[in-house]
Structures are given as C-alpha cells and as structure tokens.
C-alpha positions in Angstrom: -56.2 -32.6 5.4 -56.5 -34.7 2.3 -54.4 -36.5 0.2 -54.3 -34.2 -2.7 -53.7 -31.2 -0.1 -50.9 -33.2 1.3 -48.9 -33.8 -2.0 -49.7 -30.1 -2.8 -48.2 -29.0 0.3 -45.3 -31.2 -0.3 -44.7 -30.2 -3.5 -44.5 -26.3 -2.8 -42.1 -27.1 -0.1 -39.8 -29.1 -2.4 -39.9 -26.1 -5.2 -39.0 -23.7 -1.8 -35.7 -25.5 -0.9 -35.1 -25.8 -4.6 -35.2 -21.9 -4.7 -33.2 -21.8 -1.6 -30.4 -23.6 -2.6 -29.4 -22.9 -6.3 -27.5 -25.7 -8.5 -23.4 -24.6 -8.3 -22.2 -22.9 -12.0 -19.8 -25.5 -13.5 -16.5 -24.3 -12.2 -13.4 -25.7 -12.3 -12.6 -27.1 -8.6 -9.1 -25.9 -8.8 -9.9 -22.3 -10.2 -10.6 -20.8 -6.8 -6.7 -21.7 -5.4 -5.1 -20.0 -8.3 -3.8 -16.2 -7.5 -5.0 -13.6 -10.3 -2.6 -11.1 -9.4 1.3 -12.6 -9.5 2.2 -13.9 -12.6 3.5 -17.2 -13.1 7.7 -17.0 -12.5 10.2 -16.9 -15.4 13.8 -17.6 -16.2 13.6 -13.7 -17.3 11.7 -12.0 -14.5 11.6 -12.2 -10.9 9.0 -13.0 -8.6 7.4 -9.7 -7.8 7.5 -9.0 -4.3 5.0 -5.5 -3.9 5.6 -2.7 -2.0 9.3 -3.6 -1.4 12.3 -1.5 -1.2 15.8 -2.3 -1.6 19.1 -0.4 -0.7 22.1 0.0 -3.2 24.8 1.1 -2.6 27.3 2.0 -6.0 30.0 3.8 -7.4 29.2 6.7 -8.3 30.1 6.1 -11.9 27.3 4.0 -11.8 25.2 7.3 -11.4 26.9 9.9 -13.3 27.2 7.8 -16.6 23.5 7.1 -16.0 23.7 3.6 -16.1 21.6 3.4 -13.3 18.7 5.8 -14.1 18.9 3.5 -17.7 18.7 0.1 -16.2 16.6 0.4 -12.3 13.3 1.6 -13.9 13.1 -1.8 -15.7 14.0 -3.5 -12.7 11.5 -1.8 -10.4 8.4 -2.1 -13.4 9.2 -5.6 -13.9 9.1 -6.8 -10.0 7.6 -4.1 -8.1 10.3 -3.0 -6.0 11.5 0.1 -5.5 16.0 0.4 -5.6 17.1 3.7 -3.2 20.7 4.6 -4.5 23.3 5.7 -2.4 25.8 6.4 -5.0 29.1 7.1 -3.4 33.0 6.3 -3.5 33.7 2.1 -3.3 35.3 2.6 -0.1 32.4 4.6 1.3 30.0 1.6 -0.4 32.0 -1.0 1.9 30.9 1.3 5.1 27.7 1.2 4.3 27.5 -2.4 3.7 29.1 -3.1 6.9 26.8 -1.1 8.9 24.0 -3.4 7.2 22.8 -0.3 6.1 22.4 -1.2 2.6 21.1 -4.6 1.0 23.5 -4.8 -1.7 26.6 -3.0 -3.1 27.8 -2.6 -7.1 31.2 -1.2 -6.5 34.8 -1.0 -8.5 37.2 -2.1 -5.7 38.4 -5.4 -6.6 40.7 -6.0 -3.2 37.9 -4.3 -1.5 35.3 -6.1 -2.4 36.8 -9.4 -1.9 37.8 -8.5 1.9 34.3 -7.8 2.0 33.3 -11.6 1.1 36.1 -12.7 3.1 35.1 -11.1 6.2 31.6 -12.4 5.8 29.9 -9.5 5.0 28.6 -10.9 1.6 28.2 -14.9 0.6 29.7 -14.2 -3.0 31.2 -11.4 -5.6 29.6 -11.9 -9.3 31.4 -10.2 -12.1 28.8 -7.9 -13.8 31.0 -5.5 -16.2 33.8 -3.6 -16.9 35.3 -0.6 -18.5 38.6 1.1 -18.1 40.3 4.2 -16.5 42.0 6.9 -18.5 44.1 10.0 -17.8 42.5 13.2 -19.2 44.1 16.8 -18.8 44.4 20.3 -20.5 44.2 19.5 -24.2 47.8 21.2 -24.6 49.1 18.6 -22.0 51.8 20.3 -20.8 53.6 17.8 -18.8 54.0 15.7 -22.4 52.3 12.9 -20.5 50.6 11.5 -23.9 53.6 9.9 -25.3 53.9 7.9 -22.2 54.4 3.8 -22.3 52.3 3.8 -19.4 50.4 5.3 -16.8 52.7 5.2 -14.4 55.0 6.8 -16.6 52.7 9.7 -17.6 51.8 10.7 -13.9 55.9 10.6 -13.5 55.7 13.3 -16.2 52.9 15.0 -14.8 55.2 15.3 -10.9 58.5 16.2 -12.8 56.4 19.4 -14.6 54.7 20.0 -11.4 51.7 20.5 -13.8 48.1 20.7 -11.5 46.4 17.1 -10.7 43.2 16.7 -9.5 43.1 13.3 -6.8 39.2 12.0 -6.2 41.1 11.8 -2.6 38.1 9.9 -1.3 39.0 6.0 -1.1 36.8 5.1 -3.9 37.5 2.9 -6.7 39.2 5.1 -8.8 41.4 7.5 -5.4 43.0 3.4 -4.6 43.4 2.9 -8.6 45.3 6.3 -8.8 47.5 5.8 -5.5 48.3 2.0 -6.9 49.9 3.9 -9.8 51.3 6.7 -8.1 53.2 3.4 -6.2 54.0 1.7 -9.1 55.8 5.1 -10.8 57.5 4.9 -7.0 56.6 8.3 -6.1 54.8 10.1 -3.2 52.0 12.5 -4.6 53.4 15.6 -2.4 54.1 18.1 -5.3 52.6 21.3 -5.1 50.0 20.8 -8.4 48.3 18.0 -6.3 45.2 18.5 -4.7 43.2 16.1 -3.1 39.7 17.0 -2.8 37.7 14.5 -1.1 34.8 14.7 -3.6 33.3 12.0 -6.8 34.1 12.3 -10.1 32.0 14.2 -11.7 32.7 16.6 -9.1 36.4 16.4 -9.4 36.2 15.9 -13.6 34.5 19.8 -13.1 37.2 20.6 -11.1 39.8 19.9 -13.8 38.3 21.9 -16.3 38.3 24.8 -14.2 42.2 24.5 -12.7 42.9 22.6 -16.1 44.2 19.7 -14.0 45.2 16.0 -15.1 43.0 13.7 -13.4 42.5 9.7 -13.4 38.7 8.9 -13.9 36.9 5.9 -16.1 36.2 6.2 -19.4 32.2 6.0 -18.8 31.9 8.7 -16.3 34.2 10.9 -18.7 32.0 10.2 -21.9 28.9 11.2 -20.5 30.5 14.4 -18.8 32.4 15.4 -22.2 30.3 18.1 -23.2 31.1 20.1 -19.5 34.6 19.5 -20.0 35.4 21.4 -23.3 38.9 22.0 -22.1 40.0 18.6 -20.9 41.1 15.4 -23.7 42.2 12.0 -23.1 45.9 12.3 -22.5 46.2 8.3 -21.9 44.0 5.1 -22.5 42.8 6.1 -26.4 39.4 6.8 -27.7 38.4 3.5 -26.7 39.0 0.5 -24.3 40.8 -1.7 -27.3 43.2 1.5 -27.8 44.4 1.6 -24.5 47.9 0.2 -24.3 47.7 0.0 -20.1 45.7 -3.3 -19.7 46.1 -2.6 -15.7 43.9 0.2 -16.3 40.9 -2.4 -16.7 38.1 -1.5 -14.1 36.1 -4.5 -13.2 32.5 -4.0 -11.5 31.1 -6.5 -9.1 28.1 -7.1 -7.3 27.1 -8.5 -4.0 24.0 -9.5 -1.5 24.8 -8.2 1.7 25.0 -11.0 3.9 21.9 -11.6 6.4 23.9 -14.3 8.7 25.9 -10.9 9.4 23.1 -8.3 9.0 19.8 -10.0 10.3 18.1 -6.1 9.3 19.1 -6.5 5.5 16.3 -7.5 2.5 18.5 -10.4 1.4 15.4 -12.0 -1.5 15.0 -8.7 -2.7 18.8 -8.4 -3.0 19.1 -11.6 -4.7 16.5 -10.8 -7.3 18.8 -7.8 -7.7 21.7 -9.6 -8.0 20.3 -12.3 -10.2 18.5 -9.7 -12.6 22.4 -7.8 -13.5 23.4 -11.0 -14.5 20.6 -12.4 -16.8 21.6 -12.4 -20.4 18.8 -9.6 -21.4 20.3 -7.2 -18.8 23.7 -8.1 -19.7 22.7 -7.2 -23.3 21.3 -3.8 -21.9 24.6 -3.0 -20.2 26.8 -3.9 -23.0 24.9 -1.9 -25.1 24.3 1.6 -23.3 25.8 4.8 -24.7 26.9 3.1 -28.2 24.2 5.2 -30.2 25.5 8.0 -28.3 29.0 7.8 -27.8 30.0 5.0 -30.4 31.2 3.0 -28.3 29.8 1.2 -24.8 30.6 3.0 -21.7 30.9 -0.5 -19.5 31.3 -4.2 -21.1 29.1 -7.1 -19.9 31.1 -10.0 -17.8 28.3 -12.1 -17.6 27.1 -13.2 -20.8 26.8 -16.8 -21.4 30.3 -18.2 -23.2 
C-alpha cells in the first residue's frame, strides 16, 4: 500500500474514534451530586421526609375547636408527611403514648403530662398554648352560680340546688380539672343532678343543652360549638380569658416526642419535626390567631413566641 493510501487510511480512522467518542458538554463537575427534588432546609420548614406518617395523639379540644383541621394541612404540604389524629381525653392520650402506640401527644394534663416525662416516656414537655376553662349552664342559671367569687364556689351552688351537671367523667384534661375543683369546694360529686357520662366534650357540651345541665369545658371547644348550644351561656369565666376572675382556670397545652429509648417502634424525627414546627414563631402566630375573625377573640394563646 502506498504512502498516500496509508495516511488516508489513518486519517479515516482518527475521524471514526472522533465520532465515537464525542467532546463532554461543559458541565459543572459538582452538578451531578446535587439532589433536584428536596429543597435546601430552612429555619421555617422542615426537611421533608416522603411518604411518612406520623401518630398524634390530642385532646380532643384540639379537634372540635378545629385547630387541628386549620393547622395539620400546612404541616403535611410543607414536609410531606401525613399526621393520623387520635383525638381523645388527655388521660386516654397518656395510654396511648405508653403503649408506643402513638409518636407524639398534644394534651391539657399538666400533672399528667409531666409523670409522663418523668417516667421516661418522653425526653421533654414544650409549652405550645393556652386557653381557659369556663362553667356554662341553662341561660336562667338556676343554682345562681354566676355571682360566684369562684369556681369552686359556683359548683357549691350548683350541689346545694341540686340543679343537673354534666361531668366529661372520662380522665381527660378537663374530667381531672373539674374533680380538682369539686376538691377544692370540699365536696363529693354524689348529688342526684350529676351525671357522669364517660364521653368528650363536644359530646357532653350536647348533652347539656338537651338536660340543660352546668358543665365545666374550655372556652375554645365551647366557641366553636355555640351555635348547637342555643340554650346554654357562660355562667363563670366571662366572654373572654382577660374577664375571667379564676386564674386557676388557665388551661395550659403541651407537646411531646414520644420517647424511642422507651418505644424503639415510634417515628421519633418525624415527631420532632412535629414538635419543632408548633413551636416556630410562624405557627405560633397561626395559633394565636385562629377563630379571632370568627369569634373576636382567639380560641387558644401562643406560649411559644419569642420574648
């Protein structure tokens, strides 16, 4: 073969491998190791973690003021995890949690909930809001419980008229809240108006207008009920929380992690990212102001706004 054949072969060859291997598209080196589908963290949204699903147990007053149904749907959008809600009494709520069947518990049980830490069954309690208990009964009130000093004093009106009084009777939040006052007044809740019924508030708030009974319940639950309870009024606490003259009837909210050193089964990040979303400043904000376009007033008071 000749020379000029040679270099004619060599030359096709080279423009071959040239076609074979194509020059790389300027690219970035690092480009390829960055993730297109999670967002960069930030101080006001949680890491996303997909396809998870967290337990929560509550109060019910939680759920029937619809708190819950305002707030979770933000939650869940902004890190992709669905919240299950178990909303029953607090005492039922520390069951759950001890069972490990729940991840994380927002409950109205202040002794309860800090047994609950102290027996290891959560790392810490976080203050997250509050509201305040009242006494609402037949608008003609006719045990004359309204003029009362305090509440003790009105339910010792309400047991010397033997007047009808519905009890939660369910070891929640508000049943130990109502007992502690029943104790305070220093009498046993054995007259024949009292029924205990075992059920939540907005079951036992029904029950009241239909026996027009006096019953203790928080002021939230009660607000967003009002219009099924045309024959019930707020006999004690005031129209709002800075015209109740009890200050023992405050009703502090707190919320917890179940703890995993006790409860291997539980989905303690997800629980955090719970936990830490309630207390950023934007949820706060959203808690503090729920039902004042409604109701004029808020149905629960943020604890966990920056000072």
């Amino acid at each position: 073969m000749s020379r000029k054949s040679l270099l004619g072969l060599a030359t096709f060859c080279l423009m071959l491998a040239a076609c074979a291997t194509p020059t790389p598209a300027a690219v970035e080196p690092t480009a390829v190791l960055l993730p297109t589908s999670t967002p960069a963290p930030t101080e006001s949204v949680p890491t996303a973690v997909p396809g998870c699903l967290l337990r929560l147990a509550t109060t019910t007053s939680t759920d029937d003021s619809g708190l819950l149904d305002y707030l979770l749907p933000i939650f869940e959008a902004k890190v992709g995890c669905e919240v299950d809600v178990v909303a029953v009494g607090s005492g039922q709520a520390f069951e759950i949690g001890r069972a490990g069947d729940a991840d994380v518990l927002l409950v109205h049980s202040r002794k309860g909930e800090d047994e609950f830490v102290a027996a290891g069954d959560a790392r810490e309690r976080f203050d997250v809001m509050h509201n305040d208990f009242i006494l609402v009964g037949p608008l003609a009130d006719p045990a004359g419980a309204a003029s009362a000093a305090s509440a003790a004093e009105a339910l010792t009106a309400i047991a010397k008229a033997n007047t009808p009084f519905a009890s939660r009777g369910d070891n929640s939040g508000t049943h130990t809240k109502e007992l502690a006052l029943w104790a305070a007044a220093g009498i046993e809740p054995t007259f024949s108006g009292y029924s205990s019924l075992g059920q939540k508030m907005g079951e036992t708030l029904l029950f009241a207008e239909e026996s027009l009974a006096y019953t203790l319940t928080d002021r939230g639950t009660y607000l967003a009920m009002a219009e099924k309870l045309p024959h019930l009024g707020i006999i004690f606490g005031g129209h709002n929380i800075e015209e109740n003259r009890d200050k023992s009837l405050l009703n502090p909210y707190g919320i917890m992690a179940v703890n995993p050193d006790k409860h291997p089964g539980v989905n303690f990040t997800a629980a955090m990212q719970l936990v830490d979303w309630f207390l950023l400043p934007e949820t706060q904000t959203l808690i503090g102001g729920f039902g004042v376009g409604e109701y004029g007033q808020p149905l629960f008071y943020a604890d966990a706004l920056p000072n």
